[in-house]
Residue, then its C-alpha position, 0 to 999 in steps of 0.5 A: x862219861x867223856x874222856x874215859x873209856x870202858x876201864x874209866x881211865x881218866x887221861x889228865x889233859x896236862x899229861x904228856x905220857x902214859x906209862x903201861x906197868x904190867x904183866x900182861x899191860x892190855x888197855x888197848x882202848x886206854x893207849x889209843x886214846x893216849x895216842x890220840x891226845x898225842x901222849x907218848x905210850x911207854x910199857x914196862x913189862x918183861x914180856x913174859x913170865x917164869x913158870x916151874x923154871x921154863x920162862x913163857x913168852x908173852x908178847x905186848x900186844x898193845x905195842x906201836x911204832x913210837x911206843x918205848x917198850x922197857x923189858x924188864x920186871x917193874x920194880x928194877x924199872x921203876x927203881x932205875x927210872x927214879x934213879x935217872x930222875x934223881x928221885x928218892x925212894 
C-alpha cells in the first residue's frame, strides 16, 4: 500500500511531526519517511531501563541530527508536554 512501510504506519499528509514514545522506539523506516516528508522526528525515551536495582543503558538508535530527543520515561513526558500545551488530562 503507498505511503506505509513494513509496520503499515500511515504518515497523514497534514502531520508536521512524529512523536516516537518507547523503550526501545525502533521504527527506522517509519522515522525515514517522516524525515523525507519533512516532519520533525521527536523521541520520548529514557534511553534505558532499571533492572534488579542496576539501570542498563540503551541507547536510541534511530536518532538524527535535527531530531529532539526527550529523556525521560513516557507518562511524566507526556503529562509535562499537555501542561506546556495547556491541555487537560
Amino acid at each position: 500500500m503507498p505511503g506505509r512501510d513494513r509496520f503499515g504506519m500511515p504518515l497523514l499528509p497534514e502531520a508536521k511531526a512524529l512523536l516516537v514514545i518507547g523503550l526501545h522506539a525502533d521504527r527506522r523506516e517509519v522515522q525515514a519517511r517522516a524525515r523525507a516528508q519533512g516532519m520533525k522526528v521527536f523521541f520520548v525515551d529514557p534511553e534505558g531501563l532499571w533492572e534488579n536495582g542496576v539501570f542498563k543503558a540503551y541507547p536510541i538508535e534511530g536518532a538524527r541530527n535535527g531530531d529532539t530527543v526527550v529523556r525521560q520515561a513516557a507518562i511524566p513526558a507526556l503529562e509535562r508536554l499537555c501542561g506546556l500545551l495547556r491541555l487537560q488530562v
